[in-house]
N, C-alpha and C positions, 0 to 999 in steps of 0.2 A: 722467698725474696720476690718482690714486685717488680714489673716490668720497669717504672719510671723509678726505681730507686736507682743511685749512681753505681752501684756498686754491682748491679746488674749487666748497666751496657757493658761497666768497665772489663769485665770477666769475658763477656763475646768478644770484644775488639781485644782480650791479652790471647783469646784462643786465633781467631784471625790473623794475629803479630808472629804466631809463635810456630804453626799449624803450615808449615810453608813446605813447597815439595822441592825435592834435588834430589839431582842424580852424583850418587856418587860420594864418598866422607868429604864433611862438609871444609876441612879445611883445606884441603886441595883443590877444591872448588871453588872455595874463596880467593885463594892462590890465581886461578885461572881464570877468574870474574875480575879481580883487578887485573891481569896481562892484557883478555879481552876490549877490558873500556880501554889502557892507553892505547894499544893497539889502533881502537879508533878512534882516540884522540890524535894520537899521531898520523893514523892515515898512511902509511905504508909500514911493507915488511921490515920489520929491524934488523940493523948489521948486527947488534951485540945488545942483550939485557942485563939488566942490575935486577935483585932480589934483596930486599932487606927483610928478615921475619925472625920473629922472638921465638924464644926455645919453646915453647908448646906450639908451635908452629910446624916446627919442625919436627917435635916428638909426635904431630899427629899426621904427618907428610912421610913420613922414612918409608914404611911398610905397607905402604895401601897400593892398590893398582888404579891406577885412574881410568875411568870407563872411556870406551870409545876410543882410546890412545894404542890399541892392537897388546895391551899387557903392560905397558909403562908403568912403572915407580918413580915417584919421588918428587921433588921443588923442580928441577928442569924438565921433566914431562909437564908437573902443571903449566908453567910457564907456556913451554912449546905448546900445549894443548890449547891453553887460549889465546898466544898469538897468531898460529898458524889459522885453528878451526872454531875459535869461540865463536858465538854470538853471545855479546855483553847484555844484549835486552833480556835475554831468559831469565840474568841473573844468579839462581843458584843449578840450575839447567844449562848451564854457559855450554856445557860440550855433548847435550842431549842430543840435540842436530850434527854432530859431525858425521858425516856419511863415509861409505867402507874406503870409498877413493882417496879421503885428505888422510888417513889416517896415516900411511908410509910418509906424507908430510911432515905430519910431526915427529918422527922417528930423524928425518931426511936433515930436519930444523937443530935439533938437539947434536948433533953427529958434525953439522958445518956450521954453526954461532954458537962465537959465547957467551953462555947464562950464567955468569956468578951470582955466586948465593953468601951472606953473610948476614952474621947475627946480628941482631939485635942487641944495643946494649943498655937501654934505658929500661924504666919503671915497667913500662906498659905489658900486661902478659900478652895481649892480642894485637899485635902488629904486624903490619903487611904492606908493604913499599915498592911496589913495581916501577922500575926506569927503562925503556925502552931509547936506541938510539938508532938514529938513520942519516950518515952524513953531517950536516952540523943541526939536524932537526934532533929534539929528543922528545918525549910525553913518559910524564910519570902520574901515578894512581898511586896513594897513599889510603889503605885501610885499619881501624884500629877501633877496640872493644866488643865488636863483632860483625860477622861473617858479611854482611851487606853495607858496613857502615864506613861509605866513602867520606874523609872529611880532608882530601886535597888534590886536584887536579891539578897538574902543570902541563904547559906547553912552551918549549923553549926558555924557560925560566921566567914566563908571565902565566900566572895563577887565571886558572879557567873559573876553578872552583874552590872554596873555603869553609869550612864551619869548625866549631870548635870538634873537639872532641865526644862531648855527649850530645852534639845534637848532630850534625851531619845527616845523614839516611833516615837516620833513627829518632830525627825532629819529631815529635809528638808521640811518641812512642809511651802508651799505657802504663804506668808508676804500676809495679808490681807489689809496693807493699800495702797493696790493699787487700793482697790475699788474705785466710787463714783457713783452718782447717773446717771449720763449724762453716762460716759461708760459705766456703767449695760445696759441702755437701747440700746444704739449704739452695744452694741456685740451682745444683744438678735437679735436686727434686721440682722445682719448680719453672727452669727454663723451658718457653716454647721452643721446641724442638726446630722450629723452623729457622730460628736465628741460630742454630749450630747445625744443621743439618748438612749445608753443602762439606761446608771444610773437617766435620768429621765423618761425612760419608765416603770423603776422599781419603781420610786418612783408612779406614778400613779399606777402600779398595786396593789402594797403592801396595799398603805395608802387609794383606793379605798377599798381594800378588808374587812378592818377591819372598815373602815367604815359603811359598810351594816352588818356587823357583828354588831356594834351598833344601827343602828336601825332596828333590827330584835331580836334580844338577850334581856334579864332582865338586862342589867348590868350597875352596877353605878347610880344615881340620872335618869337616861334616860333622861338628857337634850337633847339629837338629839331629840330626841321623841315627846317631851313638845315643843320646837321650832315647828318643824310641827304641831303640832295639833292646834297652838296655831296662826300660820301664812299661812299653808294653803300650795296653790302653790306658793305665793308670793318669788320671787327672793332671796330677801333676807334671809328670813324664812331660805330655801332650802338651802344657802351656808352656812351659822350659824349654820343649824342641821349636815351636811355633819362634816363640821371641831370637832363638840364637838360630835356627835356621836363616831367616833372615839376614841375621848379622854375616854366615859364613858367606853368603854370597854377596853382600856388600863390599866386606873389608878383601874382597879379589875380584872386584873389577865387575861384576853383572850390570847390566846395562839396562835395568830396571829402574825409576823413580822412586822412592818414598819419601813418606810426609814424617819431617822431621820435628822434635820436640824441644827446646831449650837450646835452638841451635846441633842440636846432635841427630843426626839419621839413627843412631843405637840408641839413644836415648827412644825416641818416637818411635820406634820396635818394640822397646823393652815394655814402654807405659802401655802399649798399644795392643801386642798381640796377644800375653797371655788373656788379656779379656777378652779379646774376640774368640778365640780356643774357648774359653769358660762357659762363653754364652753359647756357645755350640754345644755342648757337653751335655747343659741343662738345659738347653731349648729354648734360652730365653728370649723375648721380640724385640726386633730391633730396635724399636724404640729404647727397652730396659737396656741394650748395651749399649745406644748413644748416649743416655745417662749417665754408665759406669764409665762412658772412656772420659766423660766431661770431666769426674773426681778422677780417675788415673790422670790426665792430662793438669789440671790445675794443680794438683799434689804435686806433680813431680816439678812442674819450674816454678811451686811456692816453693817445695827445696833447692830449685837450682837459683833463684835467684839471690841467695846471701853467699852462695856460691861462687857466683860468676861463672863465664862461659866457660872458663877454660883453667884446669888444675890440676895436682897432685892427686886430685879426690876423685876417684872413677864413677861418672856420671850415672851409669847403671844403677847403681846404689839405688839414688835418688828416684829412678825410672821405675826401680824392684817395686819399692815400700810403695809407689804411685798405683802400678799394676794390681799387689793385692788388695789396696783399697778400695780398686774397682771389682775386684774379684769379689770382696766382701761387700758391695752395695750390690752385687749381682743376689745376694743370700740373701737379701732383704736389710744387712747392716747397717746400721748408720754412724752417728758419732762415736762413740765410747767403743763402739769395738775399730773404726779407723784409727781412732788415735793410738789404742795399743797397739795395731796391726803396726804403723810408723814406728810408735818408740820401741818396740820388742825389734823390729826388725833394723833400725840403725845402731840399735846396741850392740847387735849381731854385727853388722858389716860395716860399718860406718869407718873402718881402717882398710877399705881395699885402694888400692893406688893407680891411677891411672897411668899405665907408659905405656901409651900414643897408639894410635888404630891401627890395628893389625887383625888375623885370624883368630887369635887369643881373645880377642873383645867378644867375641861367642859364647866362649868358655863361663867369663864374669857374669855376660846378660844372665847365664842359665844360672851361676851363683846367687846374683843378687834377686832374680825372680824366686831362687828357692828361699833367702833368707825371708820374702816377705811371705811366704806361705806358712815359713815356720812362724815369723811373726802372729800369724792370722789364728795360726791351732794355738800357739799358746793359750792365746784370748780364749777361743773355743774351751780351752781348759780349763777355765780359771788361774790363768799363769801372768806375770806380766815380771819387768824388770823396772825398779822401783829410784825414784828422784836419790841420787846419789851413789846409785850402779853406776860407776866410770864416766860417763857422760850424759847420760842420764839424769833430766832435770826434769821438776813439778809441772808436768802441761806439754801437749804434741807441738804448741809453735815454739814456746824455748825451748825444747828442745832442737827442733828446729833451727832454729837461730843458732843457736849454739855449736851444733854439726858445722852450719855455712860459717860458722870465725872458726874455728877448726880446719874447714882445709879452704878457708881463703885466708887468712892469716897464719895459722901455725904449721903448714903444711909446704910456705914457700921456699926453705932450705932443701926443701924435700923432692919439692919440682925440680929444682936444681941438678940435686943429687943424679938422681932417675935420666933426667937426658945427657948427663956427665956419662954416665955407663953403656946409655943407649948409644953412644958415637964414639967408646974407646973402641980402637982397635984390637 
């Protein structure tokens, strides 16, 4: 692929759009980036907040600890967290700078105001409505279809700020269906390294770092931990623990950043570490795994984006099939063995469900990283699962395609269902 072809820059500025760091599961963080901006939009502490958010909001809010909050769970920590100690400029870092002093604040906040929280009752799955009140002042922040994408500001009931729904934040935001699988690999081969180098050098540092923080720390189920111990030096074992060590120490609170992928921190784990692990393995130079993360990275949000951010369909999946692709450009493979690497390995998994981050999101990363490895040996074997195995269609992008109307269409009874059981008593 040529420098001045369109389809080049497009691919740097989808990795730049996407390749973003945060501290913390990203939708509590979103939760706490909209309390932050009203907060100062409002300009003083609130007597009492309003939360409005849609059930995968709150299916990915219940069980996470939000960093920096001293252990805190849930939609009223987030909230607390970024009225009391945000800084709204950071963004998806909103509660990165809380220092150890505010933090009895927002315990202090939570305990003497009240935060109601209620559903969401419309279409939209990504909705997030913050109302902040002080006396007869109030400021609201309306966020919706993802994590950064402000599209209404109020102040006393006169609009600061407006945009529709697809464009808000997200104005000019890079048209993803220019991906497919044959160009991911052709641009990996041929981009200068220099126009991907900061934002995936970061992503290695980042999601290396909290990595070893997982398998060195108590935290979470210690799935990295149980992988090794349980596989040893074995390859595999090592890239399976690398990618869900991470995860244990995210989804409880570690107060490390990572560079997030498709909107998800486990996502950008999952695409990310088993190749940095791989390239260790076999020695290979940096350069070769800024390469391999380029195909992990573009694979996984060309899957997630028929996807959408947020669904029944556990994101991992997508992150897996991403991961071995790069693990098989690391072998020196190219098309015909990624493409079966994908369609063997969503044939494989392509039914696991997402309900909502927690410690268990560990568990899946190390699933869906194994099914893409199984995908990979099949290839190696001469194996593959053929157009009309269950979902299974002629070609790695419909198939493709096909997975994302699958759990963005057929799968939202399902969403449904999952956060019904996650909130019975």
């Amino acid at each position: 692929m040529r420098k001045e072809d369109r389809k080049y820059a497009a691919f740097v500025q989808i990795l730049n759009e996407e390749l973003l760091p945060a501290m913390g599961c990203t939708e509590p963080i979103a939760v706490a980036y909209a309390s932050a901006r009203a907060r100062a939009v409002l300009g003083v502490l609130p007597d009492r907040c309003e939360l409005v958010v849609s059930g995968n909001i709150i299916k990915n809010v219940k069980s996470v600890v939000v960093p920096n909050t001293g252990g805190l769970k849930g939609l009223e920590a987030s909230v607390a967290a970024g009225v009391v100690a945000g800084n709204a400029d950071a963004v998806l870092e909103v509660v990165a700078s809380i220092t150890q002093e505010q933090k009895p604040g927002i315990r202090a906040f939570m305990e003497t105001h009240e935060i109601r929280v209620t559903p969401f009752t419309g279409d939209i799955v990504f909705y997030i409505k913050v109302t902040l009140y002080a006396g007869a002042e109030s400021a609201s922040v309306t966020i919706t279809n993802f994590h950064t994408n402000i599209i209404e500001i109020i102040k006393n009931g006169e609009a600061v700020f407006t945009a529709s729904p697809d464009e808000g934040a997200g104005k000019g935001m890079t048209d993803r269906s220019c991906l497919d699988v044959e160009s991911i690999i052709d641009f990996a081969d041929t981009v200068d390294l220099d126009d991907v180098r900061s934002v995936i050098g970061r992503q290695i540092e980042y999601n290396s770092a909290i990595s070893a923080e997982g398998l060195t720390g108590d935290w979470g189920a210690q799935i990295g931990k149980v992988l090794l111990r349980a596989g040893g030096s074995d390859y595999k074992a090592r890239v399976k623990a690398a990618a869900a060590a991470g995860s244990d120490a995210r989804m409880s609170g570690c107060e490390k950043p990572v560079v997030i992928v498709s909107g998800s921190g486990n996502q950008g784990m999952t695409a990310s570490l088993p190749v940095i692990e791989y390239a260790r393995v076999i020695g290979a130079s940096e350069d070769m795994l800024m390469r391999a993360l380029v195909v992990s990275d573009l694979i996984t949000i060309h899957q997630k984006t028929g996807i959408g951010r947020l669904s029944a369909f556990c994101g991992a999946t997508s992150a897996g099939c991403g991961a071995a692709s790069g693990i098989a450009y690391l072998d020196g493979e190219r098309y015909d063995a990624i493409s079966h690497t994908i369609v063997n390995a969503l044939a494989i998994l392509a039914g696991m469900v997402c309900d909502g981050a927690k410690p268990s999101c560990a568990g899946k990363i190390a699933a869906a990283v194994d099914a893409g490895l199984m995908g990979y040996e099949m290839y190696k074997n001469g194996q593959q699962f053929y157009d009309g195995d269950g979902i299974v269609k002629k070609g790695v992008d419909r198939t493709i395609a096909e997975v994302g109307r699958m759990a963005r269409e057929g799968m939202r009874e399902t969403d449904k269902e999952i956060l019904h059981i996650m909130v019975e008593k």
